[in-house]
Structure formats: structure tokens, C-alpha cells
PANUTI-392493 format. One line per 10 residues: number of its first residue (from 1); for each residue x, y, z of C-alpha. Coordinates in Angstrom, 2 decimals, padded with zeros to 5 digits. Example, Ala and Ser with C-alpha at 12.3 -4.5 7.8 and 13.67 -1.06 7.14 Angstrom:
1	012.30 -004.50 007.80; 013.67 -001.06 007.14
//
This chain:
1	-009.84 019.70 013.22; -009.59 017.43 010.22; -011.97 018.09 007.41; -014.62 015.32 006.21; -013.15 015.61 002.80; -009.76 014.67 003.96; -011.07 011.90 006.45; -012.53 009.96 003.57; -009.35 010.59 000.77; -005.80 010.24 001.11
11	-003.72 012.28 -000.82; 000.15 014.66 -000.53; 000.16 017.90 -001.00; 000.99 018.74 -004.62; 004.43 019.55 -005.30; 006.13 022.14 -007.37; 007.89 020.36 -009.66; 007.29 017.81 -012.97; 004.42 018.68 -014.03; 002.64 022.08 -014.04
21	000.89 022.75 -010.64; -002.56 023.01 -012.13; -001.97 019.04 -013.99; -001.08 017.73 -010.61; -004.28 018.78 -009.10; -006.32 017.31 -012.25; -004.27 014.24 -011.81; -004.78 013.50 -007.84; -008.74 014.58 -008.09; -009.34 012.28 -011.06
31	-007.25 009.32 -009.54; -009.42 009.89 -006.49; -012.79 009.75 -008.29; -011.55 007.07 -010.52; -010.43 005.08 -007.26; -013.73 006.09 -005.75; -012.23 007.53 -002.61; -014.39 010.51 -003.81; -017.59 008.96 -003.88; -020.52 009.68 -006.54
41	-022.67 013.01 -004.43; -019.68 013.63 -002.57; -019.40 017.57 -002.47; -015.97 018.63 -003.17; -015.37 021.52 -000.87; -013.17 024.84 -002.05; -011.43 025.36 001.14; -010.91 021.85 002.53; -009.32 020.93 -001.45; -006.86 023.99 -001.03
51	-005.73 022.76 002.47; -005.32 019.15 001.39; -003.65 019.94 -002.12; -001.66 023.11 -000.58; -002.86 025.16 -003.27; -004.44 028.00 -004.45; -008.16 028.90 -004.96; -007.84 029.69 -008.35; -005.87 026.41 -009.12; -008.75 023.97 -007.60
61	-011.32 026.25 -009.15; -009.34 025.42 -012.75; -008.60 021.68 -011.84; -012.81 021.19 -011.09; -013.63 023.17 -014.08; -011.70 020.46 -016.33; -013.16 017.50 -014.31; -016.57 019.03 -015.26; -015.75 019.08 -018.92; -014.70 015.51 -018.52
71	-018.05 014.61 -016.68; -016.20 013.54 -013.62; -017.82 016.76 -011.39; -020.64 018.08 -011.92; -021.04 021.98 -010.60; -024.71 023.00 -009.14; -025.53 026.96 -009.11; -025.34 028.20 -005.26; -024.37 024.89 -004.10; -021.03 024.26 -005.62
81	-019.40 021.39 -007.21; -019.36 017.62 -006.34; -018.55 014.20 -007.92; -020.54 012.99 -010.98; -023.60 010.70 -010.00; -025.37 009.66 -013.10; -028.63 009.51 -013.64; -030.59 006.34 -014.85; -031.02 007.51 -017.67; -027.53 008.75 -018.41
91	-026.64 005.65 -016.90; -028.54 003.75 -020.04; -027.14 005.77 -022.55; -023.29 005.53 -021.28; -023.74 001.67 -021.44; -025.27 002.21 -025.16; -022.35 004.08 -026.05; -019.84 002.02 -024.14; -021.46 -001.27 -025.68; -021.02 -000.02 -029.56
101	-017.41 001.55 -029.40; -016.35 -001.70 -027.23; -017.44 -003.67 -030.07; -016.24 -001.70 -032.54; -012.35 -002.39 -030.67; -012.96 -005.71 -030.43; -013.67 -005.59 -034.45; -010.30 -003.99 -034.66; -008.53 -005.61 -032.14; -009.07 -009.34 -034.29
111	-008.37 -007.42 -037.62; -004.73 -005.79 -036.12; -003.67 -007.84 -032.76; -000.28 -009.79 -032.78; -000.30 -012.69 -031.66; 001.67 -011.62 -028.43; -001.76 -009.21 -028.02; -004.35 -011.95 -028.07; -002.20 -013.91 -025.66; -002.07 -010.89 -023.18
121	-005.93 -010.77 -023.45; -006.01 -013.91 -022.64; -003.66 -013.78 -019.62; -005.37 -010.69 -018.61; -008.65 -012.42 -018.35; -006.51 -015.54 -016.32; -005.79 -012.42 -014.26; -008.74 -011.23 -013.30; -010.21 -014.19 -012.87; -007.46 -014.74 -010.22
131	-008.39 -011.55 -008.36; -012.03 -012.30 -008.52; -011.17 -015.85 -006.75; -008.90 -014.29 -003.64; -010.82 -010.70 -002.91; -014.03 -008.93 -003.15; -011.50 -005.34 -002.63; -013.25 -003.43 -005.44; -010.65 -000.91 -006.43; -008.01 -004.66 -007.15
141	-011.19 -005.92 -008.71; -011.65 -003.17 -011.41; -008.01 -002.88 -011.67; -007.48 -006.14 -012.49; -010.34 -005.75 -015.36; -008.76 -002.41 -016.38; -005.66 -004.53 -017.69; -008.03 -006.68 -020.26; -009.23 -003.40 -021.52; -005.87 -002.07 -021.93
151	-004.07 -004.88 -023.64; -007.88 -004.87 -025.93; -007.33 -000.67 -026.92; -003.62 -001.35 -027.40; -004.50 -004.24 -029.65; -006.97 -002.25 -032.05; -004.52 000.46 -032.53; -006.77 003.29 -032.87; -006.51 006.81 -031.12; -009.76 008.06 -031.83
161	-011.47 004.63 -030.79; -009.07 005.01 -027.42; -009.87 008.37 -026.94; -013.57 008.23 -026.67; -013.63 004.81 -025.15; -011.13 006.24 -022.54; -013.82 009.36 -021.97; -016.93 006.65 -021.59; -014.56 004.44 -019.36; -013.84 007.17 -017.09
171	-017.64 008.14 -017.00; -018.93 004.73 -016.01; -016.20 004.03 -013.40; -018.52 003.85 -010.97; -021.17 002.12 -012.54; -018.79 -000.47 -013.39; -017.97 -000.96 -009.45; -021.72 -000.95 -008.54; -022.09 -003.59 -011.33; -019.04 -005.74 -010.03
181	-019.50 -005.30 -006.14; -023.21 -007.04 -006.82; -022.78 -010.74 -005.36; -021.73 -012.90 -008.41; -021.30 -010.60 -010.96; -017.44 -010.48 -011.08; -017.62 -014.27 -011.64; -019.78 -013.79 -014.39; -017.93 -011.39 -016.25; -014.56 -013.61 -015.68
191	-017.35 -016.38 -018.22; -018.09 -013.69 -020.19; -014.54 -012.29 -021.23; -013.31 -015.95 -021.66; -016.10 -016.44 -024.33; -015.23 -013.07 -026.05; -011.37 -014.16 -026.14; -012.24 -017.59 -027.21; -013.93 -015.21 -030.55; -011.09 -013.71 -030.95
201	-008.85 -016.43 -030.94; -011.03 -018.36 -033.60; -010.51 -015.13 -035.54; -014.47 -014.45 -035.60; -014.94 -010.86 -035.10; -018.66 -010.97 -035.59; -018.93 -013.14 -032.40; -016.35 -011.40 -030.33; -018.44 -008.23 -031.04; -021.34 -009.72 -030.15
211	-020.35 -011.38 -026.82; -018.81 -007.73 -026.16; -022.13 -006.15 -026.57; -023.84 -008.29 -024.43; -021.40 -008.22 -021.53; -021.70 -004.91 -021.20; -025.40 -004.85 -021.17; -025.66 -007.36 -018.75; -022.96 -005.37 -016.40; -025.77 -002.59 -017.60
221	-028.63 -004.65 -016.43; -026.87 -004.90 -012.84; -025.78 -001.79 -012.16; -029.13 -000.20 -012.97; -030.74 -002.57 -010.92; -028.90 -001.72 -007.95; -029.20 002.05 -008.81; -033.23 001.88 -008.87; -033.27 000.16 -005.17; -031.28 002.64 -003.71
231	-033.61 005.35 -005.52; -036.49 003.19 -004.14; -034.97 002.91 -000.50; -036.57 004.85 001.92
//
């Protein structure tokens, strides 16, 4: 009989080769949860992961402790680990964080961009808006966002600012779908990063940060609205 966990993610057995066994497992859990083929709740059961993965116990049990550190599992005494589902209140403070290191790239991104950077933002936003206008697919719809943000990290050339944007990003992947599947957002946020790249072009990093900011709170605003009804659903 097929298992529930493999029913609602596709994945190969890991291989033996490349990387180290124990990466590849990391690798095809976080792509999952990223992806959101592993949903937020969804337990993530020891003995259906080995038969899926065709690994060992003690290489799933390594590969879940790591996605814990990374806030992508979260493991609950006698019950066992499962994906990450945040909390309103983590929810608020992700955003928080998310909305002052985003402007703080932006900020960097119009002191260091190229020129050939602020005109990938802006055909990344051309992009997105194009995926927006021809599916409501949520995985193409955050993919096509994920390219703003990395032609934006790129362009502030900073590895610490990458790094722990990178850690919040991963965090608030699903908060960022719940915010974008909600009817009109996506076309919103196309508005929104036009105005922020129209900053950046004029060179005015105050603005730029600004309009950051308050895109994200507004995606904030969204999400956590459609978080609290299905709290409040009976």
C-alpha cells in the first residue's frame, strides 16, 4: 500500500553519489517544504521518509534534526516531528524581521547595483507580473517573485544580509503563499514592486526602503488575516 506521505510528495530515491547521502536528504525535504508539497502540520513520518528516500533511520533522523535548526520542522515530544506551522505571533515577528533586513538590501542594493542589476529588477518585476496575468499555480507564482528577490540580494552584495534574509525567506515560505493565493493580492504586489523599482531607479534609497517596508507589511496584513479565519473556522 502506498503511504499518505508519499501520495501527497513526489520525490527519487536518493542516490549515492555527488553529494554526501545525508545533504541529499536535507536537500529533497527542504525543496519539498519550500515547494509546499509538505504542507505546514503535515507530520513527517520515520518509516514512510526511509521508504521514499531509500535510506536509513539514522540519516532521516539527522536530515529532520537540521530542518529543525533551520525552523523548517518542528519536533513535538511523543508525537514526533512535522512541518513548521507558525504561530500568529511568530508569524508577526518574521514579517518584522523580514520587513527591516529587506529594507536594509534595498538600501544597499541602490548604493552597489550596476546598472545591468537595476535593469534585471526591473525585468524581474515585468516577470512576475507576467506570471501573475496567465496563472494562479502558486508554486510559478512565488517562483516567479523569488527571481526579484534574487537579482535584489545579488545586487546589495552582502553575505551576512543574504544569509539571514535567506533564513527569514525560507521561514515565511508559506506565509508568503497564503499571502499571494488571497484573491488580488499577487496583483497588488506586481504595483507594489514597480513603485519600489521606480525608487531605485531615481536613486532614492529612503523611498525604496520605505515602499519595501510597507509591501511586506501589507503581504503581513493578508496572510495573518487568512491565518486568524482558519483559527476561527469551526
Amino acid at each position: 500500500m502506498t503511504s499518505k506521505t508519499a501520495n501527497v510528495w513526489a520525490t527519487s530515491p536518493v542516490g549515492r553519489v555527488a553529494a554526501p547521502v545525508r545533504e541529499q536528504v536535507i536537500a529533497a525535504l527542504r525543496e519539498a517544504i519550500l515547494d509546499l508539497r509538505l504542507t505546514p502540520g503535515q507530520r513527517l513520518v520515520e518509516r514512510e521518509l526511509i521508504e521514499q528516500l531509500n535510506v536509513s533511520r539514522t540519516t532521516v533522523r539527522e536530515a529532520i534534526r537540521e530542518l529543525a535548526s533551520e525552523g523548517l520542522v518542528t519536533v513535538v515530544p511523543q508525537k514526533g516531528a512535522m512541518v513548521s506551522a507558525p504561530s500568529i505571533a511568530e508569524a508577526i515577528d518574521l514579517y518584522e524581521i523580514r520587513a527591516s533586513l529587506e529594507s536594509l538590501i534595498v538600501v544597499r542594493f541602490v548604493e552597489r547595483a550596476t546598472p545591468s542589476q537595476v535593469m534585471r529588477l526591473d525585468a524581474a518585476v515585468e516577470h512576475f507580473a507576467e506570471v501573475v496575468g496567465s496563472t494562479t499555480e502558486i508554486r510559478e507564482v512565488l517562483a516567479a517573485k523569488d527571481q526579484f528577490y534574487t537579482v535584489l540580494i545579488e545586487g546589495a552584495a552582502s553575505n551576512t544580509l543574504r544569509q539571514l534574509v535567506e533564513g527569514i525567506q525560507a521561514r515565511v515560505r508559506v506565509l508568503r503563499a497564503t499571502s499571494l493565493a488571497t484573491s488580488g493580492r499577487s496583483g497588488s504586489a506586481v504595483e507594489e514592486l514597480r513603485a519600489i523599482v521606480a525608487a531605485i531607479k531615481d536613486h532614492d534609497a529612503d523611498a525604496a526602503a520605505a515602499l519595501c517596508a510597507a509591501h511586506i507589511r501589507t503581504a503581513s496584513k493578508t496572510a495573518l488575516a487568512q491565518i486568524d479565519s482558519s483559527l476561527s473556522s469551526p
